[in-house]
N, C-alpha and C positions, 0 to 999 in steps of 0.2 A: 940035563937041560936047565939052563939058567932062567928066571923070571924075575921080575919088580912088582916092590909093594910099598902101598904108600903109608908113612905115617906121619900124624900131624900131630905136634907137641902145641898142647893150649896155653895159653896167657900165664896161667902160673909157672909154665915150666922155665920161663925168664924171669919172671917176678921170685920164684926161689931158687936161683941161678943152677938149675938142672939138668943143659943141655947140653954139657961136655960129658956129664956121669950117664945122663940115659943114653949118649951115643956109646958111648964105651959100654954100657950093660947091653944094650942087643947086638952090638960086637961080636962081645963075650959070648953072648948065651943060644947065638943062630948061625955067627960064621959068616954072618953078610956085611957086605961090603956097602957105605954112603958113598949112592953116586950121586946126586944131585941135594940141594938142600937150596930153598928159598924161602923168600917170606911174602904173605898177604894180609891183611886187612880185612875183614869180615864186617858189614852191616848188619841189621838184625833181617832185612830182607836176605840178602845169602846164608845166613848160617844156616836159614828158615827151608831153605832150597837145598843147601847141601844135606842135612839130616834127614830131611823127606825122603832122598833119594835110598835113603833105608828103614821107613815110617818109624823114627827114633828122636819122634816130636810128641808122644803121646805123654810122658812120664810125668809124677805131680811137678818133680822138679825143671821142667823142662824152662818157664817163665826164667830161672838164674840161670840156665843154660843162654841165656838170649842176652842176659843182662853181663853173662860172660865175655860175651865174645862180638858184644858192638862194640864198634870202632877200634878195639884190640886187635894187635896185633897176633897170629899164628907163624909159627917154623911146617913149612912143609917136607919132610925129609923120605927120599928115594932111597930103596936099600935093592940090590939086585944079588943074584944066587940061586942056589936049587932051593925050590919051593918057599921062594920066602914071602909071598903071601901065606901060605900055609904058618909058617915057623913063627910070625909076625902077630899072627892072631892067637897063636897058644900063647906067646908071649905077651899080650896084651892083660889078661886077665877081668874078673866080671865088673861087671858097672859099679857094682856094689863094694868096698874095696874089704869089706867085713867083711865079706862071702869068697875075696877072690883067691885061688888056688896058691900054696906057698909058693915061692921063684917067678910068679909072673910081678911085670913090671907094679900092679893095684897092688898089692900084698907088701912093696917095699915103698923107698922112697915116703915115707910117713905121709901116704893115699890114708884119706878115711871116712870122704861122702863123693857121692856120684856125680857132683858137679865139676869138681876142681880135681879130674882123678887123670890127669897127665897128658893121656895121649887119645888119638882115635887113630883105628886101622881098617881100613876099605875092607868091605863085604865078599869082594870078589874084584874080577879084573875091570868084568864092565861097571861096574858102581865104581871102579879105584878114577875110570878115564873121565868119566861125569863130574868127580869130583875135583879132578886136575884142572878140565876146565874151568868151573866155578871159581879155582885158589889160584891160576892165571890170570885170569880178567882183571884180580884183584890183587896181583902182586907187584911187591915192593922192591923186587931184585934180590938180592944173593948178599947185601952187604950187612957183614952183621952186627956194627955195629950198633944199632940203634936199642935193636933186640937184646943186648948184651948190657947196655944200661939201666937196663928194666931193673935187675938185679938187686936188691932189698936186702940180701945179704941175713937174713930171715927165712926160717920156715911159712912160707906166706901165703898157703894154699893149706894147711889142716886147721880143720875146725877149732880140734883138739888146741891144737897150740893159741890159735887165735883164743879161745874161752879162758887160758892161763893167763892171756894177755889180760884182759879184760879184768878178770879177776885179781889185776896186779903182782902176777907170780911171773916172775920174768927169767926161770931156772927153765928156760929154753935145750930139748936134749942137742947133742951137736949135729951138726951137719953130716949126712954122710958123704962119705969119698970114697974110694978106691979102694978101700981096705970094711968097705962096710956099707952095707945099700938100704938102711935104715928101714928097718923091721918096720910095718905099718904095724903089726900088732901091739910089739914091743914096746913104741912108742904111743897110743892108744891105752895101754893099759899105766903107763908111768902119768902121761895127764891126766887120765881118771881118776888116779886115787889122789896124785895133788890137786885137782882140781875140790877134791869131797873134802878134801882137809881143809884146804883154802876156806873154803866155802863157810866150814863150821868155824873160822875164826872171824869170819865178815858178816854173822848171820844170813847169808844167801845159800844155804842149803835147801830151802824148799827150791829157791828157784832154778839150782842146779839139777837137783834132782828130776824137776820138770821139764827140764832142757833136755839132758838123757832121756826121757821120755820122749821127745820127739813135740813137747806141747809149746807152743806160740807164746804163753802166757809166761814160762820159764826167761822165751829170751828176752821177752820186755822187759820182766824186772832185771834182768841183767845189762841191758842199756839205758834202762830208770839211773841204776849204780852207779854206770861209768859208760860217759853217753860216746860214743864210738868216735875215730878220728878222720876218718873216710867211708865214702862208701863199696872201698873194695874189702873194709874189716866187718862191715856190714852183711855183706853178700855173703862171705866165707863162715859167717857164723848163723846166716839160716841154712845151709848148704847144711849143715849141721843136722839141721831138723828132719831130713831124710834119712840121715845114716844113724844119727844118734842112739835110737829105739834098739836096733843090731845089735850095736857095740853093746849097751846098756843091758839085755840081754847074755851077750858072750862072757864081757867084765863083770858082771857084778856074781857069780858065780865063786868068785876069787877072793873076791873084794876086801875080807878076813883073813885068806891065807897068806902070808908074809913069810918065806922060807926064812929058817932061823939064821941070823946073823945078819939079814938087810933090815933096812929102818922102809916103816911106810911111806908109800910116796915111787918107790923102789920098782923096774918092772919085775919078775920072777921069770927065773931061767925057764922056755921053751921045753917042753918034751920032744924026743923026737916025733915027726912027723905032723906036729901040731901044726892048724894054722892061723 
């Protein structure tokens, strides 16, 4: 028995030109077919009404979730097949992209705070039809290329990368493609240690290390330093402030160990089953 399930790719997933690689990864990894795909517009009245619609308006971060997705545009994309509600939402992975399960979409694509973390997938059938309404009223049509311009041609949704920005470290890891769905972790642990080296050659290691904390006062000295170019590098690095703490936690565990023969800065090969 076949069924549709919606998912909705957010504002970064055009701004770090994502949306050919994550149609081709849930291709790959459920077997479901894109039958539909539009775009809408979101106010900060609708986003407000669409995430009610699964009380997922509580969280600290929810204020840059708003700051997200006014006036921005979203890709709405239909996928039909056996259970691919079901199949949509293992694939989805946890809010948190440091917590989320290796192979689901949080865990790649260099996800690594709760705001800017890809995609959302309907709760169920009736929360999926509620929320087609809401991204109807507000849609833009089917043409894509406006969405396609967004494209930054940048990792332009992790914290991680944006804080190397900042910090003048512009050794960006590549893009993934086809051959490679860019490890969150992986990535995560390569801007953490450059970022701690950076740091200690600019004197801003207290404020980095504040910032991995999770603490306010970290990113201000770091927009003290090097006062930011927009307010979308803005947003992506207190989005930070949520996830930071996690990672800072997972990574700094490591943070010493450099398998012999890589220079620091370097990520270190995976174990299996690690996430």
């Amino acid at each position: 028995m076949s069924s549709t399930a919606l998912i909705v790719y957010g504002p970064e997933v055009a701004r770090s030109g994502l949306t050919s690689l994550l149609d081709e990864f849930i291709r790959r990894r459920t077997g479901l077919e894109l039958s539909e795909r539009f775009f809408s517009i979101h106010s900060r009245k609708s986003i407000d009404a669409f995430y009610t619609l699964t009380c997922s308006t509580g969280g600290k971060h929810w204020p840059l979730v708003l700051d997200l997705f006014d006036m921005r545009p979203v890709c709405a994309t239909i996928w039909s097949g056996p259970n691919a509600l079901h199949l949509s939402q293992k694939l989805k992975g946890n809010t948190q992209p440091a917590q989320a399960l290796s192979g689901t979409v949080r865990s790649l694509f260099f996800c690594d705070n709760p705001v800017t973390n890809l995609l959302h997938v309907s709760d169920s059938h009736q929360v999926m039809d509620a929320e087609l309404r809401i991204l109807r009223c507000r849609s833009l049509g089917d043409e894509a290329t406006a969405w396609i311009s967004l494209d930054s041609g940048y990792i332009a949704h992790s914290s991680f990368q944006m804080l190397l920005n900042v910090l003048g470290d512009r050794g960006a890891a590549p893009m993934p493609d086809n051959r490679s769905d860019g490890s969150a972790f992986a990535h995560a642990r390569f801007c953490y240690d450059r970022a701690l080296l950076t740091a200690a050659k600019s004197g801003l290691t207290t404020a980095v290390q504040r910032y991995f904390q999770g603490d306010r006062a970290g990113l201000e000295g770091l927009f003290r330093y090097a006062p930011l170019r927009s307010s979308w590098d803005r947003l992506i690095l207190e989005a930070g402030l949520f996830s930071m703490p996690l990672w800072n936690c997972l990574l700094k565990r490591t943070v010493d160990a450099v398998e012999p023969g890589k220079q620091p800065g370097m990520a270190p090969r995976r174990k299996a089953g690690e996430q």
